[in-house]
C-alpha positions in Angstrom: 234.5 109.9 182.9 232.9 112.9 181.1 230.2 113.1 178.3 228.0 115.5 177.2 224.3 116.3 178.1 222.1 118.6 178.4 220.9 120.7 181.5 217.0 119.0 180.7 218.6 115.7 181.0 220.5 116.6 184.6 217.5 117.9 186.0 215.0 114.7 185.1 217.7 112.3 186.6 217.9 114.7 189.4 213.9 114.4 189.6 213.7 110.7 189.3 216.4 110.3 192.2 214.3 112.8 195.2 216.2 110.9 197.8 219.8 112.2 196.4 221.9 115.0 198.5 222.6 117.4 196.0 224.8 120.1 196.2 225.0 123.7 193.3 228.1 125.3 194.0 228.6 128.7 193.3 225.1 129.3 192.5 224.5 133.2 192.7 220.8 133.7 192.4 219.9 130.9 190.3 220.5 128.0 191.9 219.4 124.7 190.7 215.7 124.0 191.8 216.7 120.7 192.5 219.4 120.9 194.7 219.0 120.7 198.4 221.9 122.6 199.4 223.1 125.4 197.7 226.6 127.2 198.0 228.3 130.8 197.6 231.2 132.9 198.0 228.4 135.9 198.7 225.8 135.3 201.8 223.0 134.7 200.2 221.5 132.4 202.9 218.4 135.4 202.8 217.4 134.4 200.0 217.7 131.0 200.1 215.4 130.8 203.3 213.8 127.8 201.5 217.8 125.6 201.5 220.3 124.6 203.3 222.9 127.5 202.4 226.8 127.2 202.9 228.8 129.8 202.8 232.3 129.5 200.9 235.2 131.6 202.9 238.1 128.8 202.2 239.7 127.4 198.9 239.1 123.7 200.5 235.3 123.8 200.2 233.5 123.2 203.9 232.2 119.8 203.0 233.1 116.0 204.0 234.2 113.2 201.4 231.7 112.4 199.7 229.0 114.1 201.1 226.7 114.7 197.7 225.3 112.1 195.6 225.7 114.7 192.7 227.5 118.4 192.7 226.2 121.0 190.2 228.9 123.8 189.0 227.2 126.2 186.5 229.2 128.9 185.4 232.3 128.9 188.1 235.1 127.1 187.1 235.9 129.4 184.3 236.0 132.4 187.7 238.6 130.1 189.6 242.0 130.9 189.6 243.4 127.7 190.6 240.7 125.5 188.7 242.7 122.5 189.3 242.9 122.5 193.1 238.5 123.4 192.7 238.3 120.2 190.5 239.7 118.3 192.8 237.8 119.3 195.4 234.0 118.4 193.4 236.1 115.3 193.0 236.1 114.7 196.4 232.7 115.9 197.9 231.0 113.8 195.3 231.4 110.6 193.1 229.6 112.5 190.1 228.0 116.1 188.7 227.4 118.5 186.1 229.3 121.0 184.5 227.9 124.1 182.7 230.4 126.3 180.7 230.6 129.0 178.0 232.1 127.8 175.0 234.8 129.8 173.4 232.2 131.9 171.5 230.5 132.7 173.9 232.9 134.0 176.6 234.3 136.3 173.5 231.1 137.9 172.9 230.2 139.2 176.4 231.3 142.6 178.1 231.2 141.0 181.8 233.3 138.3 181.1 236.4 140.2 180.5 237.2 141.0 183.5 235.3 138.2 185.5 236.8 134.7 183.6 240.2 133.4 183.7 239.9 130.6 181.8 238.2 129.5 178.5 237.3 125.8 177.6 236.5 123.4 175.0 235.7 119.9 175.1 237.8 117.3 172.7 234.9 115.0 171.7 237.6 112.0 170.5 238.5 111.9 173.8 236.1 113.3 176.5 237.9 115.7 178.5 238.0 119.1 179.2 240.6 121.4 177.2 241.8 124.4 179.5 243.3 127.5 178.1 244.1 130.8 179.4 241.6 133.1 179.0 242.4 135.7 175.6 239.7 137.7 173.4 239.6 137.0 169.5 236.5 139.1 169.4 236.4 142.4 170.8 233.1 141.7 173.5 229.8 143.8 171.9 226.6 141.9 174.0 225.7 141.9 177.7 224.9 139.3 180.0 221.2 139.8 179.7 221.4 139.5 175.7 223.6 136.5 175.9 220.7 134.7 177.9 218.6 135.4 175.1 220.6 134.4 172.5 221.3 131.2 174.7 217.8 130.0 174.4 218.5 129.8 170.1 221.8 128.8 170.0 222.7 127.2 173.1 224.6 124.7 171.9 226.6 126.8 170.1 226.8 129.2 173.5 227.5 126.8 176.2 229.1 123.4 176.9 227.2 121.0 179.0 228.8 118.0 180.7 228.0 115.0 183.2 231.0 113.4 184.8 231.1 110.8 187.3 234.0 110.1 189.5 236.3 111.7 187.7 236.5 115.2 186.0 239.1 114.8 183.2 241.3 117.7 181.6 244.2 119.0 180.0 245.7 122.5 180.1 246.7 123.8 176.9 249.4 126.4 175.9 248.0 129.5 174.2 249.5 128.5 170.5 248.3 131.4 168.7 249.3 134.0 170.7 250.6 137.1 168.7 249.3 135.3 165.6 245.9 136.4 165.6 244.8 139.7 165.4 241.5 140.4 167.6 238.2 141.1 165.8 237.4 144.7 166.1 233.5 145.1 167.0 233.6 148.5 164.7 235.0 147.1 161.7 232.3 144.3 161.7 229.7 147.0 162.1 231.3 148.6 159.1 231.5 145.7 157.1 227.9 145.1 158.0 226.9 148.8 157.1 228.9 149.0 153.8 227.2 145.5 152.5 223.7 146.3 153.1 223.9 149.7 151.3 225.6 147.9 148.5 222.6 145.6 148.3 220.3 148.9 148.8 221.8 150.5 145.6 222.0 146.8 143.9 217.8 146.8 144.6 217.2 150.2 143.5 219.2 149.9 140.2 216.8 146.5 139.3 
């Protein structure tokens, strides 16, 4: 079952339950403060000298059934080529978790992200799950990582999906519809639309 949530709400259920095992995979730098064992493809078990750290050097993660009382995966899934088999693996160290993605706005309007992400999601409110897609660009990317993370603090919502689940992580993969039928927005030609308007309105002022 999946719903949505916010990453405030994760962390004062994770606060009110110290006693939990919890696990943040693929947690770069910033893993979750409250997890009690973190997880990477890079070593990063120097700096996490504070947490249990696991390095990931398999597709089948290196944990037992069940294992965590909650599983955090901010940011990965979208990396994974075979999100499926990954799914079903966070299905089977844990019982439930959250799930931090970049809506489809904001994976278009980020440089690193087109190269990095394979896959771009949505989530169908009617019937809580998780709509998959290949990844494509309908914006030509014009912000970097560091931007987006400001921008993220105004319109999160807007940025990123947030998502509990709990014991099972339900999706559907959806065929890219519109390929061919939608031309990509240019960066440039926004910036010239943008330019062209506010001189209009300059000349507009200056003739009242």
């Amino acid at each position: 079952m999946l719903q949505r949530t916010s990453i405030d709400s994760v962390n004062k259920k994770l606060k009110a339950n110290p006693n939990w095992k919890v696990l943040d995979i693929g947690c770069g730098y910033t893993a979750n403060e409250n997890a009690t064992v973190v997880s990477d493809v890079q070593d990063l078990s120097n700096f996490y000298k504070n947490k249990k750290f696991v390095k990931i050097t398999e597709k089948k993660l290196p944990f037992k059934d069940n294992e965590f009382d909650f599983v955090i995966t901010s940011h990965v899934i979208e990396h994974v080529d075979d999100f499926q088999f990954f799914i079903s693996e966070i299905e089977r160290i844990s019982k439930k978790g959250y799930i931090e993605l970049p809506t489809k706005l904001g994976d278009n309007l980020v440089f690193e992200n087109s190269n990095d992400h394979l896959w771009m999601f949505e989530y169908d409110d009617n019937s809580n799950i998780l709509l998959a897609s290949k990844k494509q660009e309908f914006i030509e990317p014009f912000v970097s990582v560091s931007t987006a993370k400001k921008l993220e603090k105004i319109f999160r919502q807007s940025l990123i999906l947030e998502i509990i689940w709990s014991d099972k992580i339900d999706y559907k993969i959806l065929s890219n519809e519109i390929d061919g039928a939608f031309k990509r927005i240019n960066f440039l030609s926004l910036i010239r639309k943008y330019i062209g308007k506010k001189i209009r309105q300059l000349i507009k002022s200056i003739k009242n």
